[in-house]
C-alpha positions in Angstrom: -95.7 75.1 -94.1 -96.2 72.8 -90.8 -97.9 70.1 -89.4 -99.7 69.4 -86.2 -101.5 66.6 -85.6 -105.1 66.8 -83.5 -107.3 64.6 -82.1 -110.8 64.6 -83.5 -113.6 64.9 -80.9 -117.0 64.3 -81.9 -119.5 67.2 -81.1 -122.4 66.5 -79.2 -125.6 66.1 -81.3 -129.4 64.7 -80.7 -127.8 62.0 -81.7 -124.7 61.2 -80.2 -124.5 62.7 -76.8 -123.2 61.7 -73.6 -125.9 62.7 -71.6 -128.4 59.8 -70.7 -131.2 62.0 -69.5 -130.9 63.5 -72.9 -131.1 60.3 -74.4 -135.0 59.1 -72.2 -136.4 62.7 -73.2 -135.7 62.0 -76.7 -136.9 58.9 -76.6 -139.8 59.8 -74.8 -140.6 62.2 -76.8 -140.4 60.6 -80.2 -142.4 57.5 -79.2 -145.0 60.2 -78.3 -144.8 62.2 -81.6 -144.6 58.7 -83.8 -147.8 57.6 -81.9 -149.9 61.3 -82.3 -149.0 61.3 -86.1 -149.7 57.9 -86.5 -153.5 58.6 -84.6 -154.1 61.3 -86.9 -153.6 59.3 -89.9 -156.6 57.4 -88.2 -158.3 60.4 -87.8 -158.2 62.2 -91.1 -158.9 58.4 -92.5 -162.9 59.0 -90.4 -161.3 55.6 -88.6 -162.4 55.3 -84.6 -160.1 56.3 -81.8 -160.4 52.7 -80.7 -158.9 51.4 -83.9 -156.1 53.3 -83.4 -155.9 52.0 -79.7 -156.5 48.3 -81.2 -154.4 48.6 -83.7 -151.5 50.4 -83.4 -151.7 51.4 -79.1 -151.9 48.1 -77.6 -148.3 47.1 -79.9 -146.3 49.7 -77.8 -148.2 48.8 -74.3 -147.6 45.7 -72.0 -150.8 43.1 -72.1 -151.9 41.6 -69.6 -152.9 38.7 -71.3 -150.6 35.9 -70.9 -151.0 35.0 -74.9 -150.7 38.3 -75.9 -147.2 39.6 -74.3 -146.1 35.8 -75.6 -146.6 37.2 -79.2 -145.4 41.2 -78.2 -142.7 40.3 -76.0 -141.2 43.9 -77.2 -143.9 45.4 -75.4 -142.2 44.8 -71.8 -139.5 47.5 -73.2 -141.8 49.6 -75.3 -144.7 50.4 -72.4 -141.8 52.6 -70.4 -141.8 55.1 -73.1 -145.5 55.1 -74.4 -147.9 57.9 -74.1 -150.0 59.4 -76.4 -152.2 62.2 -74.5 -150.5 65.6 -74.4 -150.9 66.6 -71.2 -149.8 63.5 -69.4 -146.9 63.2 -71.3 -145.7 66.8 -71.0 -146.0 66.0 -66.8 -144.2 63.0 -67.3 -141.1 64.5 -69.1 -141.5 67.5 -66.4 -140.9 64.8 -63.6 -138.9 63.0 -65.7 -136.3 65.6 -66.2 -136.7 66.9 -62.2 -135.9 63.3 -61.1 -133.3 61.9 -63.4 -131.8 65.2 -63.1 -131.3 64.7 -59.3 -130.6 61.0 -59.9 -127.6 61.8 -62.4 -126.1 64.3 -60.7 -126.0 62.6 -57.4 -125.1 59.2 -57.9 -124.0 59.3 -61.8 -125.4 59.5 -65.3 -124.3 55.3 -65.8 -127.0 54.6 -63.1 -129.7 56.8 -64.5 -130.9 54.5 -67.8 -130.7 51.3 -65.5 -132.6 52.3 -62.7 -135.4 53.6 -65.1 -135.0 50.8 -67.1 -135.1 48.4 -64.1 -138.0 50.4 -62.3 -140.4 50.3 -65.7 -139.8 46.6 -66.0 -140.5 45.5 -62.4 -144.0 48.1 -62.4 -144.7 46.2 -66.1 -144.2 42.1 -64.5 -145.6 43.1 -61.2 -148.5 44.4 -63.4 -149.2 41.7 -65.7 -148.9 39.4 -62.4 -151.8 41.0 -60.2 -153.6 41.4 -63.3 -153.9 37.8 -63.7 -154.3 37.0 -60.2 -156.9 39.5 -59.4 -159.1 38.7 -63.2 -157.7 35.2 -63.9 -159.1 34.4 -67.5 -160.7 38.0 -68.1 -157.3 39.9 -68.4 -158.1 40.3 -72.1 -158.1 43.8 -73.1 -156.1 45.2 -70.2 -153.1 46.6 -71.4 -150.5 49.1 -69.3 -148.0 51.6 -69.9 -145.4 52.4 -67.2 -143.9 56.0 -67.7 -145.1 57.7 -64.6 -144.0 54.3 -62.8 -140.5 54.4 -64.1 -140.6 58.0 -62.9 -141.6 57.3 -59.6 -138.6 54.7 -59.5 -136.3 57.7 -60.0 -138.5 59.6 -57.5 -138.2 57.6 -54.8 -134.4 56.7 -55.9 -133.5 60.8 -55.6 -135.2 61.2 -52.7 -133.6 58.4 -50.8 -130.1 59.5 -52.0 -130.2 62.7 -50.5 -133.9 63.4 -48.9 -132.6 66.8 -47.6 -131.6 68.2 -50.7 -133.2 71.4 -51.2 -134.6 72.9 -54.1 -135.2 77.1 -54.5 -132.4 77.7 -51.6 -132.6 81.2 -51.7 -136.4 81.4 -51.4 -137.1 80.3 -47.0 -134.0 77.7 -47.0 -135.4 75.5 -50.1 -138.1 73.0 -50.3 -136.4 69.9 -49.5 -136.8 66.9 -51.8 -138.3 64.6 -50.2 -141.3 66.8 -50.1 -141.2 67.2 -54.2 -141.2 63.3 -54.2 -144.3 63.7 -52.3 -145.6 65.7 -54.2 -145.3 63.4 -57.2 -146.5 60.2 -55.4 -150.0 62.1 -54.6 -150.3 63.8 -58.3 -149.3 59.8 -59.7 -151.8 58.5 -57.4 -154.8 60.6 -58.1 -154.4 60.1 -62.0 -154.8 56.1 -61.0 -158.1 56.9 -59.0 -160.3 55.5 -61.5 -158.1 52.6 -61.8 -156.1 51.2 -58.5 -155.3 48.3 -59.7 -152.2 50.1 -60.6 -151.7 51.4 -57.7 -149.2 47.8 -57.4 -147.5 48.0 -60.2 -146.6 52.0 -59.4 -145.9 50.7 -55.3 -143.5 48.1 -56.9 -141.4 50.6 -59.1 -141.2 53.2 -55.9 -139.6 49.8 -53.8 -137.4 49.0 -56.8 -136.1 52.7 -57.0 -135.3 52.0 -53.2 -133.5 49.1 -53.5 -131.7 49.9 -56.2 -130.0 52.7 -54.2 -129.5 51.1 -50.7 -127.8 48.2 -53.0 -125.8 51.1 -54.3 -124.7 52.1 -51.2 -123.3 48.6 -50.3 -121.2 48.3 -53.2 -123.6 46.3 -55.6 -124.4 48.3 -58.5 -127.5 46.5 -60.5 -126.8 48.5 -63.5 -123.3 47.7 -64.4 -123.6 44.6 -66.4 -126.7 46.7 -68.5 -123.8 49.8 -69.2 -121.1 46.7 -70.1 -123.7 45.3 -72.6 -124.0 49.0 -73.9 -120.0 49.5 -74.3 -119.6 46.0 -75.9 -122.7 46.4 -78.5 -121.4 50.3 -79.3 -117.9 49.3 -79.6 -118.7 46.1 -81.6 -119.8 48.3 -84.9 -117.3 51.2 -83.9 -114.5 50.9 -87.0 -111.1 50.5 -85.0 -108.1 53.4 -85.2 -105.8 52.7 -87.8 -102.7 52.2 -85.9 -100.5 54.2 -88.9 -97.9 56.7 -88.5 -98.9 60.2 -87.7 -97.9 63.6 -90.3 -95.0 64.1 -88.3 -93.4 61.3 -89.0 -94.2 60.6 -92.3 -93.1 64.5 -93.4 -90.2 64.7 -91.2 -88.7 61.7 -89.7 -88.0 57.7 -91.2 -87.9 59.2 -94.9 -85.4 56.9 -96.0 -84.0 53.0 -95.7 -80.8 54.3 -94.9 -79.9 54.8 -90.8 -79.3 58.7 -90.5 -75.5 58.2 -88.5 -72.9 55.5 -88.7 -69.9 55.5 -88.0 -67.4 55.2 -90.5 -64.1 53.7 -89.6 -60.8 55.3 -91.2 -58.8 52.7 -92.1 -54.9 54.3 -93.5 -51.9 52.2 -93.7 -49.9 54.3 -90.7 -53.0 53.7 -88.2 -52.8 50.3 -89.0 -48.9 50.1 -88.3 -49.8 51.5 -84.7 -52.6 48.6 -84.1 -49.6 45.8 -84.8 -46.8 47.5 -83.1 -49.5 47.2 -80.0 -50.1 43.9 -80.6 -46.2 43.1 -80.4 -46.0 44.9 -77.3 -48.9 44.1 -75.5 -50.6 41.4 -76.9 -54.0 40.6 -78.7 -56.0 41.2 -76.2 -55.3 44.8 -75.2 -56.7 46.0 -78.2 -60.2 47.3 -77.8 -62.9 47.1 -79.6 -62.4 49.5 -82.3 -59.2 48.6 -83.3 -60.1 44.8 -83.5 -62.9 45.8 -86.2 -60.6 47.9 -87.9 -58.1 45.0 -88.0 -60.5 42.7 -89.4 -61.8 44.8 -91.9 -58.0 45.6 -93.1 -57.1 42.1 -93.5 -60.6 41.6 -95.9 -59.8 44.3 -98.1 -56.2 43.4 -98.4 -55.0 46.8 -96.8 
């Protein structure tokens, strides 16, 4: 029978993968499923669509009341992954994957999470700002949620990594992306026709998605202390590697107290004879180190 020892490697699961744009469609995804099946609980219970919006909506999506966001702080996090029509959300994880695909690829999956992250949170302050600028003390009942702004972060971030980059290359030479960025900023704008007092908060997240990449490209990385704080909080409640010995050395090797070679001296009455005879010709100190030990042991055990 052997042994061979192997180092255990995780598979790559739903849960526990390495892939970050993995990670913000799942998440994306289940906010959006936990808020349907939540709304049809409302629904089969004959309870209004706006008490599902009062009471359960408007917990997930940034207030603009200055009161309010005091009391649902959470909700400066919680807006970048909240949607609850079908159809808007299915665009939003389209663009979402396009972008953040680009984004990952080209500059590195660590940046991806930050950059959304930072471009959802700038659309959300810059939002609850204007709001209360432009309606002072009537912001009650305004409340925003910042997916398609956090996508157009990553937008604007792909296409000023590489604007040339060319989707569909074997169909005229590509479309570059720049042009697909386009195309997203028109399709975000028209959906905010009705309101465009978003039309700031969305402006801000496309600048953030900017600056987040020209700072990249002069060394300052705004994400690295958000993937430090990631490592530290994962590795805190990660259980640390026994440091024990490995099958091989507990089958094979170390199975006793006693040292596997030593070297036994033989002590006889004519060797000894020799080492005296060479001490009364030469001296003492011509004897090496051998025949020193074998002279002291001889002289304990009365040889």
């Amino acid at each position: 029978m052997g042994y061979r020892d192997y180092k255990q490697s995780s598979s790559s699961t739903l849960w526990n993968t390495a892939n970050p744009l993995v990670l913000l469609i799942i998440l994306n995804a289940l906010v959006f499923i936990l808020l349907n099946f939540l709304k049809s609980i409302y629904t089969f219970s004959s309870l209004t669509e706006a008490s599902f919006y009062q009471d359960i909506y408007h917990l997930f999506a940034m207030p603009a009341d200055p009161s309010t966001f005091l009391s649902r702080p959470w909700t400066l996090l919680t807006m970048q992954f909240s949607e609850v029509k079908l159809f808007v959300a299915i665009s939003n994880l389209f663009w979402l994957w396009t972008f953040a695909y680009l984004v990952q690829d080209l500059v590195g999956s660590d940046k991806l999470i930050p950059l959304y992250l930072y471009s959802g949170t700038v659309s959300a302050l810059v939002f609850f700002l204007t709001s209360n600028l432009i309606y002072g003390n009537q912001v009650v009942g305004i409340y925003f949620t910042g997916v398609a702004s956090a996508v157009l972060g990553l937008a604007v971030a792909a296409a000023t990594i590489a604007p040339q980059y060319r989707f569909f290359p074997m169909i005229g030479g590509g479309i570059p992306l720049w042009i697909i960025s386009l195309v997203y900023l028109l399709v975000d704008v028209s959906s905010m026709a009705r309101n465009p007092i978003l039309l700031i908060p969305h402006a801000a997240a496309g600048l953030m998605g900017f600056l987040f990449v020209k700072l990249l490209n002069k060394g300052i990385d705004l994400g690295a202390w958000m993937n430090t704080l990631a490592h530290n909080v994962t590795t805190l409640f990660k259980p640390k590697k026994k440091q024990g010995k490995t099958v091989k050395e507990t089958t094979f090797y170390n199975q006793g107290s006693k040292a596997p070679f030593t070297k036994k001296i033989n002590l006889s009455q004519q060797r000894i004879d020799a080492i005296l005879d060479k001490i009364n010709q030469h001296g003492y100190e011509k004897l090496t180190d051998e025949e020193k030990k074998i002279l002291n042991r001889a002289s304990k055990e009365d040889i």
